[in-house]
N, C-alpha and C positions, 0 to 999 in steps of 0.2 A: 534534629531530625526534620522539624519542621522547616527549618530556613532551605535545609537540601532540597524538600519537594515541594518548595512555594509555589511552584510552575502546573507542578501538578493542582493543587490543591486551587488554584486560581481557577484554572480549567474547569475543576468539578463543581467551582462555585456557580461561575457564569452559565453550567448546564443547570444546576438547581433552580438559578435565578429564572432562566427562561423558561423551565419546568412549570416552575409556581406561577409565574405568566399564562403560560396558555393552561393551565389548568382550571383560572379564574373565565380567563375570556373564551377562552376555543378549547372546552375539557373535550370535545369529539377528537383531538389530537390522541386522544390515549384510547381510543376504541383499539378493538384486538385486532384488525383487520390493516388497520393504518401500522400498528407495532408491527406485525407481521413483515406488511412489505419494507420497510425499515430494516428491520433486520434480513430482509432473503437481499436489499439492493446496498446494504454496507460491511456485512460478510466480505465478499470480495474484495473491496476496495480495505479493510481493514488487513485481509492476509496480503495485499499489494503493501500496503504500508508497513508492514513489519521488518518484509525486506527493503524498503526503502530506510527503514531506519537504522538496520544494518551500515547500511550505503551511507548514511550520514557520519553517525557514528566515528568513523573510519574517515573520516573527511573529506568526503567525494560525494557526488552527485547525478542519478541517474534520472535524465528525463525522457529514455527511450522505453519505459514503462508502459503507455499507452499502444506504442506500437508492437512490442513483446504480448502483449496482454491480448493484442486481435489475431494476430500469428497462432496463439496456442490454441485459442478460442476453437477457431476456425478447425485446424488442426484436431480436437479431438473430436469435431461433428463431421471430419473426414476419416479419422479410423473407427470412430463407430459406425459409419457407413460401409464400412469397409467388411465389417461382420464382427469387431473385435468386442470384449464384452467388456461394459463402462468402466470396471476398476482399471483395465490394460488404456483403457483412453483415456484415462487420468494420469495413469503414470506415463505416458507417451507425449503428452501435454506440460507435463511437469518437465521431462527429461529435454523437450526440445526449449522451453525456457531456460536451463540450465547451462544448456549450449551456450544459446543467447547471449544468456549473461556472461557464461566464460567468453564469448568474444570481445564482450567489452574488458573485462576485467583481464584480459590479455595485454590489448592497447592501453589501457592505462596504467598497469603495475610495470611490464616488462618492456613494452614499447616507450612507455613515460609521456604519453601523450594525456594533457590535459583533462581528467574525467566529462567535462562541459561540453567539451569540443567531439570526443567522441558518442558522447550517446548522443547529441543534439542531429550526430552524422548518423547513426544508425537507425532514428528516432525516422529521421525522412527516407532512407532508403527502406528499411524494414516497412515503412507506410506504402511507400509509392509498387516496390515491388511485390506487395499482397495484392495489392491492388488491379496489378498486372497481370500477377496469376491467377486470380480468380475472376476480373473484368468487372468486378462489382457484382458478382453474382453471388448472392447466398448461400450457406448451407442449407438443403430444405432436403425434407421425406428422412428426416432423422429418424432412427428405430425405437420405439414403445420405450426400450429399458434405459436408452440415457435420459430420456428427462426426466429430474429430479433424481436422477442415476438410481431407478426402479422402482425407489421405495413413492410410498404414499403422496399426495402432497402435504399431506397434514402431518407425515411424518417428518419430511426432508426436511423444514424449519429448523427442527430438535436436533437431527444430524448435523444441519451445518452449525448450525449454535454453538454444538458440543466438540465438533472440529476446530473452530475458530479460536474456542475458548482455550483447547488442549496447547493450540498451539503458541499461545501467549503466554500462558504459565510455561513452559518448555523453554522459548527462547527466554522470557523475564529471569527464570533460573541461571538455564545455561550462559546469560551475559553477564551472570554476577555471581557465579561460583566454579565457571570452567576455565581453564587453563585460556582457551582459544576466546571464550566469550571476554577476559579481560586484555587479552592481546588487541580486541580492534579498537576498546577505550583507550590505548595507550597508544597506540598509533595515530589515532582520532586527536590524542590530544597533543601529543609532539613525536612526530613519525623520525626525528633523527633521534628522541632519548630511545625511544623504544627498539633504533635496531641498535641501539651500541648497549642496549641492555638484552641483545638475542634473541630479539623478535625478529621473525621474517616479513619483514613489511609489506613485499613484493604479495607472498602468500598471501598473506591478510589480504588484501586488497583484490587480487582475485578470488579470494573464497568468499566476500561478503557479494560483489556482483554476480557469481554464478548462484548461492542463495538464493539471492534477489531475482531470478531469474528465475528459479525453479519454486519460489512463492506466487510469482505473478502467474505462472503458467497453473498452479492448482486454483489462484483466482480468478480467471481466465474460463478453467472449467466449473465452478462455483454458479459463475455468473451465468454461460452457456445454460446449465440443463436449466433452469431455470423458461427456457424458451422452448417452441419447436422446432425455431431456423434460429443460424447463429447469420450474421451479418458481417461484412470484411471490415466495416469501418467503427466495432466494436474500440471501448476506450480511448477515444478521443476525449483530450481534455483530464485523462486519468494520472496523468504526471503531477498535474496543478495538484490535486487535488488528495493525493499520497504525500509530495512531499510538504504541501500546506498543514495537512494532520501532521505530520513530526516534528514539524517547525512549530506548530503551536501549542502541541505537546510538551513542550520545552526540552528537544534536542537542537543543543546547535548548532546552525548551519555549519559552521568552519571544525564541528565533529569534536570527540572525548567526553561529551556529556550530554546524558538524555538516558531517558526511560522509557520499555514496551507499557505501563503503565499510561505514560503521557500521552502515547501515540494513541492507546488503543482512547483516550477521555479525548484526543484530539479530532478524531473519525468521529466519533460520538457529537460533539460539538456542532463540526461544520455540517454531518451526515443528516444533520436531524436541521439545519437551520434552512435550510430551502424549505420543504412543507411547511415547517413553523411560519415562515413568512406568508406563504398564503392561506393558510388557518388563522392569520392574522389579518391577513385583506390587504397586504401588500406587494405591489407587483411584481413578478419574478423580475424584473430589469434590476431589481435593486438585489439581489440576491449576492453577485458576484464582486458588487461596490462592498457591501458588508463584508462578505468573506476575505476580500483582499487588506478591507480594515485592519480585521483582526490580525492576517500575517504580518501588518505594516506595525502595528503595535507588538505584535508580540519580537519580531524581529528588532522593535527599537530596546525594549526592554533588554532582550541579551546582547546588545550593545553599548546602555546605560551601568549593566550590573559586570559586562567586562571590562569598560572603564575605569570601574570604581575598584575592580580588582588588580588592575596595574598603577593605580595611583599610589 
């Protein structure tokens, strides 16, 4: 049991470790105010990563995440503007990521074109033509009830908390005791046994990208009410940084094995090591060196321990 989730359990050491660090030196990291924004700023980016882990899983990879994720944004601080009330602009937000993602998940299941090739294509058109449609102008003069979609602020914390949370146990389940959730481990990990054992490959592969599309789009709105205006060049950079949590979560890139566990100790990890660094009095320039560390090692690691498994 232990050897399965060493990836895990590495994970949750290096958070303890740095825990007890700034606890000694910089214990103002743990004020309620600093948790707070922690948690309202890696919410989103944690339900963006769920469905990326999907997307890996499956062994494919989507890095048009950033640009789906400003599209939806955008998108429900225009039907709330519209007069619609915030649960219909969540699920409008949701549903047009879904899209999204069924369009990738079209070209790469049944078109058969490369998953890199395609989102890296949608990743700059979905940017350039938001961009175009809106001219760089903001959403602004949102109505009262979406931000923090009505409730309190001191309530919405517990809301998204309790949403993020539901939805980790959900899929952690559903990938390890449903018929569909073991279909994309098996395709993930040799997509020719799994269709001559009667899996629909094709399927699988578009249901994990439209997922993943309609997770980004609830992250997307997550992240939105959170503000008064939503901005067109929202999640830039959110690619890196989804599919860096899965990867150091201990999902493998090349897919069939990984856990919503890893993922979620993964967010946690990189989500919290920016502030750590400057509660530590280290300049953000080095932020990104560090973060890129860790994928570098953790990517060598599931290359050391696949070796050693074909040896």
């Amino acid at each position: 049991m232990l050897r399965e989730h060493r990836r895990e359990l590495s994970v949750a050491t290096a958070i303890v470790a740095l825990a007890a660090v700034l606890a000694v030196i910089a214990p103002g990291y743990f004020a309620g105010g600093n948790l707070r924004d922690l948690l309202l700023a890696n919410a989103p980016v944690l339900v963006a990563a769920l469905g990326a882990t999907l997307v890996v899983l499956s062994g494919q990879i989507d890095i048009s995440v950033g640009s789906v994720f400003a599209i939806c944004g955008v998108m429900a601080g225009v039907l709330a503007k519209a007069g619609l009330p915030a649960p219909t602009a969540v699920l409008g937000a949701c549903l047009i990521g879904a899209a999204l993602g069924s369009v990738n998940g079209v070209l790469v299941a049944y078109a058969r074109i490369p998953s890199i090739v395609v989102t890296l294509a949608t990743m700059v058109a979905l940017r350039d033509g938001l961009r175009w449609a809106t001219q760089g102008a903001w959403v602004q003069d949102l109505p009262a009830g979406f931000q923090w979609l009505g409730f309190a602020q001191t309530t919405y914390p517990v809301l998204s908390a309790g949403l993020t949370f539901l939805l980790v146990i959900v899929m952690g389940w559903g990938l390890r005791h449903i018929a569909a959730g073991r279909a994309v481990y098996a395709t993930g990990s040799n997509r020719e046994a799994a269709r001559l054992a009667g899996i629909d490959t094709r399927a699988i592969t578009w249901a994990v990208f439209t997922v993943a599309g309609a997770l980004t789009g609830l992250a997307a709105v997550l992240n939105a009410v959170r503000f008064n205006q939503i901005p067109p060049n929202a999640g830039l950079g959110l690619e890196m940084r989804v599919i860096a949590a899965v990867v150091v979560g201990g999902t493998a890139i090349t897919g069939g094995r990984g856990t919503v566990a890893g993922t979620v100790l993964g967010v946690i990890l990189l989500g919290g090591l920016s502030p750590a660094l400057t509660f530590l009095g280290v300049t953000a320039h080095w932020e990104r060196a560090v973060q890129g560390l860790i994928i570098l090692m953790a990517v060598a690691i599931d290359a050391v321990r696949l070796r050693h498994q074909h040896a």
